[in-house]
N, C-alpha and C positions, 0 to 999 in steps of 0.2 A: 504494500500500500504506500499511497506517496507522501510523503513526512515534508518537516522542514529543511529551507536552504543551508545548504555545508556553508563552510566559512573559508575564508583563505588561509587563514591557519591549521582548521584541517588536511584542508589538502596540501600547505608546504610539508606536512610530515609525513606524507607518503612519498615513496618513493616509485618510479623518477619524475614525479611531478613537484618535487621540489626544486629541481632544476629549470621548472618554466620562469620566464622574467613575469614580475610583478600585472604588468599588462595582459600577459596573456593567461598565466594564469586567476586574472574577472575575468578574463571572459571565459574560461571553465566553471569558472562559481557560477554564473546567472545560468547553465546549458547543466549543471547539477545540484541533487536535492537527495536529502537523506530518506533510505527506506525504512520500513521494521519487516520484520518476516519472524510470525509466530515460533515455538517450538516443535520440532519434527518435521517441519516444510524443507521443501530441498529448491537451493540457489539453481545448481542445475545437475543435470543425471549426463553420470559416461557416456560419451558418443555424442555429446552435444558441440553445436559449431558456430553457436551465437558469437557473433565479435561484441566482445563485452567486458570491459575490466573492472573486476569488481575487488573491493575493500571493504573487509571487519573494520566499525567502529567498535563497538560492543557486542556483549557477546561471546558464545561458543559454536564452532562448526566443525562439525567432521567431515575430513576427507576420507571415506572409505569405499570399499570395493562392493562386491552384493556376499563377502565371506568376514571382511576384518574392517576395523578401523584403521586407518594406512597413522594420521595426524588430527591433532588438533588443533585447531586456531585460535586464539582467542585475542579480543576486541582490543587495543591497547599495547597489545605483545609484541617486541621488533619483528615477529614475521608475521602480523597483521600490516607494516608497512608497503609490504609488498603486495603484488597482485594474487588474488587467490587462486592458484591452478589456472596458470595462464596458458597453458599449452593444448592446442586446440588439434582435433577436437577435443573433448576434455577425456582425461585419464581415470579420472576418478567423479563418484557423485558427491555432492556438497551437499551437508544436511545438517541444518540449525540445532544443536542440541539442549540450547535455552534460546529464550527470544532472542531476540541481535537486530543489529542496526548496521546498515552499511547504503555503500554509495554502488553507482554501477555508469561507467563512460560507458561511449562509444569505442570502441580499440580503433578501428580505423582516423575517426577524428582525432584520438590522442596521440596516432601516431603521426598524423601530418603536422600537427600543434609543434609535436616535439623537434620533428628531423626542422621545420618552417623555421622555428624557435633559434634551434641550433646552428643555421645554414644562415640567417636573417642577423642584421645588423641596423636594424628600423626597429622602431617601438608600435604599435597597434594609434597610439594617441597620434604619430606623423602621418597616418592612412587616413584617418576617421575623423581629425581635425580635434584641438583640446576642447571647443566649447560644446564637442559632443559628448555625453555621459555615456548613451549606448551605443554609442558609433561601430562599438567593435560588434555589434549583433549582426550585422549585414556580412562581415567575413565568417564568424562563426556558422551561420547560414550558410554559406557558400561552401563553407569549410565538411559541413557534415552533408552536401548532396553528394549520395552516392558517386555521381558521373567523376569528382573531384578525384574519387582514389584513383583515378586511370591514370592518373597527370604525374609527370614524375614532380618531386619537392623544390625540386629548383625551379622548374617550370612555375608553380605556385608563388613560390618570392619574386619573379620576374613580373607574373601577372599583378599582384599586389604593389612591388615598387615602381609600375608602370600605366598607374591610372591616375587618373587627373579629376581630382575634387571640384562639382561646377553644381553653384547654389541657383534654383529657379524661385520665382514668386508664383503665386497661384495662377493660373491663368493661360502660363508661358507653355509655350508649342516643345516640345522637348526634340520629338521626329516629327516629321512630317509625310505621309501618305503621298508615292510617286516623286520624293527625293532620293537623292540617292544614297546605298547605305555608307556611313564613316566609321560611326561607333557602334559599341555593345554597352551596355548600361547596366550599375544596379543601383537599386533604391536604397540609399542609406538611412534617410530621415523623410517623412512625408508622404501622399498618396498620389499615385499618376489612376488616368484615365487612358486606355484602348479604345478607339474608335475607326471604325472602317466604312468611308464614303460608296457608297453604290448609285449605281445610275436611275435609284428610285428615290434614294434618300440622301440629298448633298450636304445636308448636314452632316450624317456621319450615324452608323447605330455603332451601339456602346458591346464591347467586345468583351472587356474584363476593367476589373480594378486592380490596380496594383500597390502592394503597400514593401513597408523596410524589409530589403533581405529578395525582394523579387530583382526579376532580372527581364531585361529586353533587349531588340536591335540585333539577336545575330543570325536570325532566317535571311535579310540584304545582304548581309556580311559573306555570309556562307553559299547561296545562291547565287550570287554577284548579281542579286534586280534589285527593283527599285523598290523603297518602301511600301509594302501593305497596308501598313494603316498608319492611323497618328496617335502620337503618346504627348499628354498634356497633363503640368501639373492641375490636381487638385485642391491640393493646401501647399503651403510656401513649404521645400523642402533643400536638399543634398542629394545629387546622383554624384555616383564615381564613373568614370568612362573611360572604356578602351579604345587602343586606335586599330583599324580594321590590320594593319601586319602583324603586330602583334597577337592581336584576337584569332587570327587564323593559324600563327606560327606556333604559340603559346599552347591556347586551349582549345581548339578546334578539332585540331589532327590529332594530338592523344589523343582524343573522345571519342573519333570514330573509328568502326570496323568494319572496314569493307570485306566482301564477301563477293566472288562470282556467281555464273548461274548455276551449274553444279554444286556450289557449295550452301549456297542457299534452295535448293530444293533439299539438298538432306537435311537442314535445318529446321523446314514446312513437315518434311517427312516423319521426323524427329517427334511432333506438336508443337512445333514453331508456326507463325500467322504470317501469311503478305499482309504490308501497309501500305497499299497504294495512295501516295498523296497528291496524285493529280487531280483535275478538275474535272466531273462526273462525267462533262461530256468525253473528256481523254477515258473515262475508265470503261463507259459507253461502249465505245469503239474496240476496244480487246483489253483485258486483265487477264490474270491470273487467277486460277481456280479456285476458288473458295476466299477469293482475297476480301479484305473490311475495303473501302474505300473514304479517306476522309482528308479534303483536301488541304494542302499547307496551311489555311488561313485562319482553318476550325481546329486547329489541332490543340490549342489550348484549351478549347471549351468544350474540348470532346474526349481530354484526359480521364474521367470517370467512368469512359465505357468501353477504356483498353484495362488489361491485368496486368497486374505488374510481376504476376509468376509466370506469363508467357514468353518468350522470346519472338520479337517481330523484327524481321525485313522489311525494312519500306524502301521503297521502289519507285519510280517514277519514269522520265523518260529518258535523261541524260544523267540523272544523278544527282543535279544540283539542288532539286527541289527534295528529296529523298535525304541527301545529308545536312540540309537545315530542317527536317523534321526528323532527324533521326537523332540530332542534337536535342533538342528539345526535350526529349522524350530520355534521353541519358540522364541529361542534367535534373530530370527528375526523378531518376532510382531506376528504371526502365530497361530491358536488356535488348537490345538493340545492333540491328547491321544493317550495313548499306548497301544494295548493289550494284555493285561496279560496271560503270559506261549504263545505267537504264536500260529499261524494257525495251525488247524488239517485237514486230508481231509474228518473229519466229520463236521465240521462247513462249510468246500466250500460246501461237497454236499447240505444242508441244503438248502441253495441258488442256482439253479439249472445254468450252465453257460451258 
């Protein structure tokens, strides 16, 4: 059950998170909150492969087998310092043997924290600006989306020491629909508006809201077309922004996995999905067999009716529209491939419709 927030005192006495500098480890405090877990509940059973670092505050646990108790832990002890049975999948089951209290990271976020930390010679306050308190929640955010572990560490310090802090008022046009694309964007402080003009409605319908910690701008980026729609502050806020070399060199190309057509049919074969993201009339005309169809521009607002246990191909005609929604779809937890050079309608026939 979920208890109160740790302290930074707690966590400088674990280890190796006393080694984060002061900055980054708030921004672990405010992303951790202490647990309880009754007597005889188990933290987690052998064979288990949750990325997960967990700490005894209090408390007793045993590590045992399903014949002996291997150790004890207990809450306070130099080897409650440490992470409890880190080595995954796990060896042994962990099993409260009085109530206890403990904390539980992310293992992957802690380990980008730490290599970022260690590799980094910037503070979180020179990214975020000092008159931001939670400034640092927009990289924590970005820090713990899945798509981020693909990225090697330095890669991550490059993208972070290479944005540029740019303050809007309410009102102000951020992109603009059929410009062309420059930057990638996140929301540090404040709320943006998505709107996409149609040849019914030139004002614009409302696509989504965006608030701190979202991100925009890199379907142009990645496409090389012109903006889709327009992103406008709503309340006076902070974007950070990247420049499109960077954006593509940086975090782009780690992200994606291309796949040919052979290699993405065993993929479908597998219970993997085509994601065709062209426009119905291109899907119209020839897809692939059993494929979803949902074109680049819905792809945000049609997130809740992909799974996130599937594995999807999206596909398109040349690629380009296929790996700006195939990004997308990473940077949100997603497992995801591209394929390489787009659909032919000698590959749909292949697959009879």
């Amino acid at each position: 059950m979920p208890g109160k927030n740790v302290t930074t005192s707690i966590l400088k006495s674990l280890t190796p998170l006393d080694g984060l500098k002061a900055e980054n480890l708030l921004a672990l405090v405010k992303k951790t909150t202490i647990q309880k877990l009754p007597a005889g509940r188990f933290l987690f059973k052998e064979g288990d492969s949750n990325k997960q670092t967990i700490y005894v505050l209090s408390g007793d646990v045993e590590l045992r087998t399903d014949t002996k108790v291997v150790r004890v832990i207990s809450g306070g002890s130099d080897e409650a310092k440490h992470p409890l049975a880190p080595m995954l999948p796990r060896k042994v089951n962990a099993r409260a043997s009085t109530d206890i209290e403990f904390i539980m990271i992310d293992s992957d976020l802690l380990d980008v924290m730490l290599t970022w930390d260690q590799t980094g010679s910037y503070e979180v306050n020179e990214l975020a600006g000092s008159d931001q308190d939670d400034g640092d929640d927009w990289m924590t955010t970005l820090l713990q989306a899945k798509a981020f572990h693909k990225i090697p560490p330095a890669n991550i310090q490059a993208i972070f020491m290479n944005m540029q802090r740019v303050t809007y008022k309410s009102g102000d046009v951020v992109i603009k629909q059929g410009d062309e694309g420059d930057f990638f964007y996140v929301i540090t402080d404040g709320r943006c508006a998505v709107t996409r003009e149609t040849p019914l409605n030139k004002d614009g319908i409302k696509l989504a809201e965006l608030k701190s910690g979202d991100t925009f701008g890199e379907e142009a980026l990645i496409s090389e077309a012109k903006r889709n729609a327009t992103v406008s502050m709503l309340t006076d806020g902070t974007l950070m922004r990247l420049g499109k070399e960077h954006f593509n060199k940086l975090l782009n190309e780690p992200m994606l996995d291309w796949v040919n057509y052979e290699e993405a049919m065993n993929i479908v074969h597998k219970g993997g999905k085509w994601l065709d993201v062209r426009l119905p009339s291109e899907f119209d005309n020839f897809h692939q067999e059993g494929a979803i169809n949902i074109p680049l521009y819905f792809i945000r607002l049609k997130l809740k009716t992909l799974d996130t246990n599937t594995k999807y191909v999206v596909c398109c005609d040349t690629g380009r529209r296929s790996s700006a929604g195939a990004y997308i779809l990473s940077e949100r937890g997603f497992d995801t491939y591209v394929l390489e050079g787009g659909l032919t309608m000698s590959d749909a026939a292949s697959e009879p419709l």
